[in-house]
MOPAC internal coordinates of N, CA, C and O (Angstrom, degrees):
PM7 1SCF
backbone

  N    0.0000 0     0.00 0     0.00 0    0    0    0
  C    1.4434 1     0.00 0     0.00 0    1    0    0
  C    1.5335 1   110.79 1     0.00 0    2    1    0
  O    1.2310 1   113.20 1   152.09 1    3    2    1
  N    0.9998 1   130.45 1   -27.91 1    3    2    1
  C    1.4315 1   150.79 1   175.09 1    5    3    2
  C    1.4987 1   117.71 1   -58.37 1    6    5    3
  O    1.2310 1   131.41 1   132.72 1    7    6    5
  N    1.5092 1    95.57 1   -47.28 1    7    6    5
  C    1.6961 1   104.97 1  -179.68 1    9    7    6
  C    1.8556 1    98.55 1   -66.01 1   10    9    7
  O    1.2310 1   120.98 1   130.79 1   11   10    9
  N    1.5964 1   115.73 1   -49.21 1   11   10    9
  C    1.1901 1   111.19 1  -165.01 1   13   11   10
  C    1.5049 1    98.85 1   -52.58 1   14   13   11
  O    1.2310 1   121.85 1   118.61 1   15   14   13
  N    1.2731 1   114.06 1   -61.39 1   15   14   13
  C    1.2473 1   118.45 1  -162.31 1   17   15   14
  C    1.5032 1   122.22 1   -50.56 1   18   17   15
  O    1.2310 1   125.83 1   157.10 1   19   18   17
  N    1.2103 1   106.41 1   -22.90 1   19   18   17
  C    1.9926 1   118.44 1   175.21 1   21   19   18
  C    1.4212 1   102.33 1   -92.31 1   22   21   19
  O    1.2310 1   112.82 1  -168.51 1   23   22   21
  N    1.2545 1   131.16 1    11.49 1   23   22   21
  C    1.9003 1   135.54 1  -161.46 1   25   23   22
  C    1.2126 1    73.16 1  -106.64 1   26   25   23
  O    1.2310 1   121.99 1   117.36 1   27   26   25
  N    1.7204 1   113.79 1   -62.64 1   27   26   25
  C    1.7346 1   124.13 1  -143.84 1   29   27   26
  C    1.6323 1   100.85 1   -63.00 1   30   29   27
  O    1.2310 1   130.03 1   143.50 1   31   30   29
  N    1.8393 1    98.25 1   -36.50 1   31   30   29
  C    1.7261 1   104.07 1  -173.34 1   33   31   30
  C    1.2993 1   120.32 1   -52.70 1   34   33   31
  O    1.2310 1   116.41 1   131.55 1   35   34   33
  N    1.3437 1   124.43 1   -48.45 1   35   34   33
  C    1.4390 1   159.25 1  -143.20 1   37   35   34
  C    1.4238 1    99.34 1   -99.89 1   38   37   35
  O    1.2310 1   122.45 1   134.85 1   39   38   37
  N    1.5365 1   112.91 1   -45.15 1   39   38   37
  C    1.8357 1   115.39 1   161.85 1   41   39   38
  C    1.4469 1   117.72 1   -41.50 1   42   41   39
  O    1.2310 1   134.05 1   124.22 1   43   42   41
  N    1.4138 1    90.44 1   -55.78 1   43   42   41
  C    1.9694 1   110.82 1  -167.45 1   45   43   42
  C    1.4212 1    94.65 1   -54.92 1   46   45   43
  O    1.2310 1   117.76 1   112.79 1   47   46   45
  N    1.4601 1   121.87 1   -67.21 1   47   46   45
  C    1.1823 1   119.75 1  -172.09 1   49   47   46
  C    1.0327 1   136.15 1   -21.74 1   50   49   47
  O    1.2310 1   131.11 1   109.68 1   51   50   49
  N    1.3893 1    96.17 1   -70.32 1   51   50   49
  C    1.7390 1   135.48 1   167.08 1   53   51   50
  C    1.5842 1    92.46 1   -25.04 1   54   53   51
  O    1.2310 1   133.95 1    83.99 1   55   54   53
  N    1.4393 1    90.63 1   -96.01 1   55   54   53
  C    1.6213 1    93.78 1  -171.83 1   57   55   54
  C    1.5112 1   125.79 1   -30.53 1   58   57   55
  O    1.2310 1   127.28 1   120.65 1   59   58   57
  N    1.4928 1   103.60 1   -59.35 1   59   58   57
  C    1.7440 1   105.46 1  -175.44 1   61   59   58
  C    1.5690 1    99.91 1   -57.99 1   62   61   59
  O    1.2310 1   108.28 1   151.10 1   63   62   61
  N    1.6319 1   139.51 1   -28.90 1   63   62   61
  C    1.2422 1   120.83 1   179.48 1   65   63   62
  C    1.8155 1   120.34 1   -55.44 1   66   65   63
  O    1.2310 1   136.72 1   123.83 1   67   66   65
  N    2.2311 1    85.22 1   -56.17 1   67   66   65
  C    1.7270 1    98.78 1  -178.17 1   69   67   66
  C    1.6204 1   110.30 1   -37.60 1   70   69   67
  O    1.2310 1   125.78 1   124.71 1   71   70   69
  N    1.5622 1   106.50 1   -55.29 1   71   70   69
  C    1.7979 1   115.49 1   172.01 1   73   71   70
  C    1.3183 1   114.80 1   -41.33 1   74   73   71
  O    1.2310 1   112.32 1   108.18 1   75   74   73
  N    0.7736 1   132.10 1   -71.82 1   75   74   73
  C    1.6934 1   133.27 1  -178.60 1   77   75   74
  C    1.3509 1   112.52 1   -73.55 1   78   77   75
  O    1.2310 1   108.29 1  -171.14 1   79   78   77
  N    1.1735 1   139.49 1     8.86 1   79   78   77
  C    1.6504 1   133.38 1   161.54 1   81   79   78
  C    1.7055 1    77.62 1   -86.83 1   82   81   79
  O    1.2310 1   117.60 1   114.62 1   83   82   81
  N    1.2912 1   122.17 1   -65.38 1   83   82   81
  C    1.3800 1   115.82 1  -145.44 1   85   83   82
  C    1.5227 1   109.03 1   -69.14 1   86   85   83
  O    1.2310 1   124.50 1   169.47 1   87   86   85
  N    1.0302 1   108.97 1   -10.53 1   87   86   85
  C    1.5034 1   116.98 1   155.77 1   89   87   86
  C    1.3264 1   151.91 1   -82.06 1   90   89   87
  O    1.2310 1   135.34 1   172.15 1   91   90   89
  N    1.7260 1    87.91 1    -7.85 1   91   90   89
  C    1.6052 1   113.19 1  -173.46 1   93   91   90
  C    1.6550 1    83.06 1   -87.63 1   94   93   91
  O    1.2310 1   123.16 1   134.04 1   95   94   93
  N    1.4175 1   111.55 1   -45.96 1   95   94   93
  C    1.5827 1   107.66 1  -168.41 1   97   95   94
  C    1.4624 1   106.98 1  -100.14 1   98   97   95
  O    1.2310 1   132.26 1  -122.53 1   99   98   97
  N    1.3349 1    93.93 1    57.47 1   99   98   97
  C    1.8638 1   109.15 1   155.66 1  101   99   98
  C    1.3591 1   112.06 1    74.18 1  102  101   99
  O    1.2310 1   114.04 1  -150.61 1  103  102  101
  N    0.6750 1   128.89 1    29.39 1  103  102  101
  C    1.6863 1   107.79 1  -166.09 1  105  103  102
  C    1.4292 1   108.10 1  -122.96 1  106  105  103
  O    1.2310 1   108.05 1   -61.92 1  107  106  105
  N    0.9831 1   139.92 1   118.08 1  107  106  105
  C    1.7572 1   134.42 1   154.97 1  109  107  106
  C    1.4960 1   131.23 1     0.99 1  110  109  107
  O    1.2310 1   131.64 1   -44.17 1  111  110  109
  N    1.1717 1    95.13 1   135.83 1  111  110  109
  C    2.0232 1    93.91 1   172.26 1  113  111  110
  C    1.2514 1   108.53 1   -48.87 1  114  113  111
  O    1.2310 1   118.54 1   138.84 1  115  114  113
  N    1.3470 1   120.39 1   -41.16 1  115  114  113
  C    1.5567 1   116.65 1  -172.48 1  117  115  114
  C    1.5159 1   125.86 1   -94.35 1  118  117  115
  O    1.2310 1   129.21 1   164.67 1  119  118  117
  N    1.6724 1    99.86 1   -15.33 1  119  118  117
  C    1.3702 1   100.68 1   137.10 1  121  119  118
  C    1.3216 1   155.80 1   -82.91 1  122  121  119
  O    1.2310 1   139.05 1   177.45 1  123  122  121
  N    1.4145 1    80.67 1    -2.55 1  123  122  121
  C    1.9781 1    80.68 1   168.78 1  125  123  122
  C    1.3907 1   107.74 1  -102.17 1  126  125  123
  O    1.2310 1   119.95 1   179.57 1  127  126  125
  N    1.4140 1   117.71 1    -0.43 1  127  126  125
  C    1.6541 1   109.21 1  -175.98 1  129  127  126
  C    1.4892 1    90.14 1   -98.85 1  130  129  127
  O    1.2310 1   112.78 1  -177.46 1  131  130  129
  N    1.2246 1   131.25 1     2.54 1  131  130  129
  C    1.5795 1   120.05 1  -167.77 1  133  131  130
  C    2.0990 1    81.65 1  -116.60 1  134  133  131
  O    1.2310 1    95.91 1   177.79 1  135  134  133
  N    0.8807 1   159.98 1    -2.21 1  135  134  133
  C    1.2573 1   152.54 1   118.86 1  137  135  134
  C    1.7525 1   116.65 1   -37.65 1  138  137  135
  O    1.2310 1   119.93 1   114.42 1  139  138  137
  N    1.7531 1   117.73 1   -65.58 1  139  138  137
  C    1.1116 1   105.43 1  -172.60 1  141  139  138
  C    1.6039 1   107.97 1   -90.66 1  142  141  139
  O    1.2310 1   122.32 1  -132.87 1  143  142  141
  N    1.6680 1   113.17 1    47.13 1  143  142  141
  C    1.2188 1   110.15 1   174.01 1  145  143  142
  C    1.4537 1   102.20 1  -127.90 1  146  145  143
  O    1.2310 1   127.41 1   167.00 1  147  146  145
  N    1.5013 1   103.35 1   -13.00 1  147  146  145
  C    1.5463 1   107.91 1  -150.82 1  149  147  146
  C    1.8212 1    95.71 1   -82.50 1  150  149  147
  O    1.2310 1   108.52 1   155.19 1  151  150  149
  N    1.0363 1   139.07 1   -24.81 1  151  150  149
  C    1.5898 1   130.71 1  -178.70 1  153  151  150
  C    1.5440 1   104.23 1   -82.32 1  154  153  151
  O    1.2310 1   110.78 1  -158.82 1  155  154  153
  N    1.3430 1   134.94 1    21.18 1  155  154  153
  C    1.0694 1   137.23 1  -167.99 1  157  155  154
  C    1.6357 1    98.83 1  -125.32 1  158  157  155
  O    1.2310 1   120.98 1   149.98 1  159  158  157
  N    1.6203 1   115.73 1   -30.02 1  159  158  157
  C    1.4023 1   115.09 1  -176.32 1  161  159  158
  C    1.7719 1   104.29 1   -92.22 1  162  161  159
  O    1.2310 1   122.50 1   165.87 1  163  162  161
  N    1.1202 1   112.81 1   -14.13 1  163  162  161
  C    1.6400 1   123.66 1   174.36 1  165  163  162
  C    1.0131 1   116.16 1   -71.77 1  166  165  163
  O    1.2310 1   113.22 1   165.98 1  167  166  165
  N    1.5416 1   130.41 1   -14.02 1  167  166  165
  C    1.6738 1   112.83 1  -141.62 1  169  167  166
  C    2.0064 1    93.18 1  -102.25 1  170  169  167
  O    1.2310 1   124.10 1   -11.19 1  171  170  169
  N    0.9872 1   109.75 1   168.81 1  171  170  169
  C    1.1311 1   119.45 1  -174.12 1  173  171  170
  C    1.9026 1   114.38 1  -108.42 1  174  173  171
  O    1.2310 1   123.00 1   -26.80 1  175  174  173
  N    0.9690 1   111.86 1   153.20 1  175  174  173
  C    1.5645 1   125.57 1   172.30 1  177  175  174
  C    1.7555 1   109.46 1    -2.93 1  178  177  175
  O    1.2310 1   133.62 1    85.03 1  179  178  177
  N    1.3022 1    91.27 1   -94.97 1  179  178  177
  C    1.6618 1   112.95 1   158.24 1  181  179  178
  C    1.3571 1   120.56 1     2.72 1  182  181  179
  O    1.2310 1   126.82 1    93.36 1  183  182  181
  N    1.6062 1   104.49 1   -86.64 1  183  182  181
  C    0.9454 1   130.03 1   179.58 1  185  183  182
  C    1.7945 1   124.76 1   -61.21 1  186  185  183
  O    1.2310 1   124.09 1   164.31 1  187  186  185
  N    1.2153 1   109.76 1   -15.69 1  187  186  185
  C    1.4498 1   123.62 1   175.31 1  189  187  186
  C    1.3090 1    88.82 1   -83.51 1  190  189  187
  O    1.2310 1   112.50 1   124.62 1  191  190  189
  N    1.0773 1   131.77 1   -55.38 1  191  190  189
  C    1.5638 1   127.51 1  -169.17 1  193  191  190
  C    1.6054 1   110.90 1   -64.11 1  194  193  191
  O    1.2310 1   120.45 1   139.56 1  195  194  193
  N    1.2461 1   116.74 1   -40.44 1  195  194  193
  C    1.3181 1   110.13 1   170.12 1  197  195  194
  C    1.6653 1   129.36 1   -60.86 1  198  197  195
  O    1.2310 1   120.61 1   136.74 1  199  198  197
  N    1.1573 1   116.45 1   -43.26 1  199  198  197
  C    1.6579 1   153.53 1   153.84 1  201  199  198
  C    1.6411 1    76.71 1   -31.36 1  202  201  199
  O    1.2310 1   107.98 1    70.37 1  203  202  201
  N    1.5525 1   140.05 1  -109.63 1  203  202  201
  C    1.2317 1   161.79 1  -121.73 1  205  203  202
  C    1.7256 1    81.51 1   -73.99 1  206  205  203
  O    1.2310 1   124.07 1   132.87 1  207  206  205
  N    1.1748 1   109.79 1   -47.13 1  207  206  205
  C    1.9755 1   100.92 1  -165.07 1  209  207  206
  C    1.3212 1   118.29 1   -51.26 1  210  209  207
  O    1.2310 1   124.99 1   134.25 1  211  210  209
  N    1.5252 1   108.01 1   -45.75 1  211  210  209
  C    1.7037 1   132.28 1   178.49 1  213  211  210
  C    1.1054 1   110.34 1   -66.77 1  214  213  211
  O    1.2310 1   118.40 1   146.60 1  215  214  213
  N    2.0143 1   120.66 1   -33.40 1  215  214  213
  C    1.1581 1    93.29 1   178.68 1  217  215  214
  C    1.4805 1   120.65 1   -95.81 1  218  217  215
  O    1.2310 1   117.67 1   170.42 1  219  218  217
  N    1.1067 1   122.05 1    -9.58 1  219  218  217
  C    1.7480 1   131.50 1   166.29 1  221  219  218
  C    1.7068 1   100.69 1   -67.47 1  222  221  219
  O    1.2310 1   117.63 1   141.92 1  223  222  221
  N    1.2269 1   122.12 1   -38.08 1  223  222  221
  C    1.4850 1   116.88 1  -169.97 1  225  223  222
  C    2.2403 1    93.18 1   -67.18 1  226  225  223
  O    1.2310 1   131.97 1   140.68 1  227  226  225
  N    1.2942 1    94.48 1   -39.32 1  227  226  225
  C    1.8196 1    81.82 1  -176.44 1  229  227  226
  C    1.3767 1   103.96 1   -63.11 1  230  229  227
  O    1.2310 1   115.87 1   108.17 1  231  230  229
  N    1.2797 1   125.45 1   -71.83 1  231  230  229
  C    1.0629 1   123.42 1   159.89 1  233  231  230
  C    1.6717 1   139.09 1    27.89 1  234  233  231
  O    1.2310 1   144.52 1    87.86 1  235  234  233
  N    1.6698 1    69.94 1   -92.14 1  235  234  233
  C    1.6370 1   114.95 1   176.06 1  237  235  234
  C    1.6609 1    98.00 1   -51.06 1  238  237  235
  O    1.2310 1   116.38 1    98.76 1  239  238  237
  N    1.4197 1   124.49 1   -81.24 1  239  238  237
  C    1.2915 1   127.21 1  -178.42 1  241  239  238
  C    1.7530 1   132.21 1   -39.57 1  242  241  239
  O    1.2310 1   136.70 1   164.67 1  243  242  241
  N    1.7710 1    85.27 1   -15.33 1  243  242  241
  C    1.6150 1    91.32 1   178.33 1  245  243  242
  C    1.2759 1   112.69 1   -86.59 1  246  245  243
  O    1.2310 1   124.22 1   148.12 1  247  246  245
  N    1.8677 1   109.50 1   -31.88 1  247  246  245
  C    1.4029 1   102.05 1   178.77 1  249  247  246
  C    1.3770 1   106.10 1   -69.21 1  250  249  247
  O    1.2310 1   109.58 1   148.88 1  251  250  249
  N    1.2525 1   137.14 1   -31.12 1  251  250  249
  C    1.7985 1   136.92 1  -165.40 1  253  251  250
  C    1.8552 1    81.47 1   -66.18 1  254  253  251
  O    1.2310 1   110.81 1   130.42 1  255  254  253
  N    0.8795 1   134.89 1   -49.58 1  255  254  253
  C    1.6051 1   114.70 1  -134.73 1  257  255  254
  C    1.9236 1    81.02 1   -84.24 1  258  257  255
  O    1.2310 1   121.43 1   131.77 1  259  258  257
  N    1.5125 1   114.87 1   -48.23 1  259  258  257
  C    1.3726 1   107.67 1   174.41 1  261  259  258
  C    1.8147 1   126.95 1   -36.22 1  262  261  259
  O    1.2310 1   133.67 1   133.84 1  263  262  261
  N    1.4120 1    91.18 1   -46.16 1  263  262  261
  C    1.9056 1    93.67 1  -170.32 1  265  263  262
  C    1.7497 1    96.92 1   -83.15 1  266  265  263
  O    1.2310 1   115.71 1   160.03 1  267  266  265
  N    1.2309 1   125.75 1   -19.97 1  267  266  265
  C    1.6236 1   123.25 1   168.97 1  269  267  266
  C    1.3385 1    85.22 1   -63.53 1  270  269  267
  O    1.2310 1   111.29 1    70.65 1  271  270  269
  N    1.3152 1   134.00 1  -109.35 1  271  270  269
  C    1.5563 1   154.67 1  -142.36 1  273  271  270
  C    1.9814 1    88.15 1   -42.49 1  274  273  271
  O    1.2310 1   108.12 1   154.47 1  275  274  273
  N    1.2822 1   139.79 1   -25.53 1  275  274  273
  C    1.6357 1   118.75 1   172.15 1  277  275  274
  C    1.3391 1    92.11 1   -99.36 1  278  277  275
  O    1.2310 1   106.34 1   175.15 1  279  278  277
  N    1.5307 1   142.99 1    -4.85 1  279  278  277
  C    1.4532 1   120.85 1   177.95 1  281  279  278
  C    1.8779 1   102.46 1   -93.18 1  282  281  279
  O    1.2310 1   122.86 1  -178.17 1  283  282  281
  N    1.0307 1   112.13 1     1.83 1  283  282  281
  C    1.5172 1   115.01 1  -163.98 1  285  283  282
  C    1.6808 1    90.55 1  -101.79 1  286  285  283
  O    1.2310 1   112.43 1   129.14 1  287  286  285
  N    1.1784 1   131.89 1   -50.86 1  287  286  285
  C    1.3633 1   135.62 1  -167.32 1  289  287  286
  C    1.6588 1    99.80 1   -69.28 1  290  289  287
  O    1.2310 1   120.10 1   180.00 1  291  290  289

């Protein structure tokens, strides 16, 4: 649960940084969310699937370590 929670931290960041550079260099609220949106409307087939694999594999690994750590107690 820990890992998610430092993924989610490190997400937020991310983003609120990309936002405020693109804001330092002028640009609109709705232009900087239409920048850190825009490599998301590009991506192709493939690559959506890869995107979706990594994130079920984090996921995924959190529930295994959860049902170990209540099958161990």
């Amino acid at each position: 649960m820990k890992v998610l929670g430092i993924f989610l931290f490190i997400l937020s960041l991310t983003i609120s940084l990309t936002i405020l550079m693109d804001i330092l260099l002028g640009f609109t609220l709705s232009q900087a969310m239409s920048h850190l949106l825009n490599p998301f409307w590009v991506i192709e087939t493939g690559e959506i699937v890869m995107l979706v694999f990594f994130l079920l594999l984090t996921i995924s690994q959190q529930i295994f370590f959860l049902k170990k750590k209540k099958a161990s107690k």
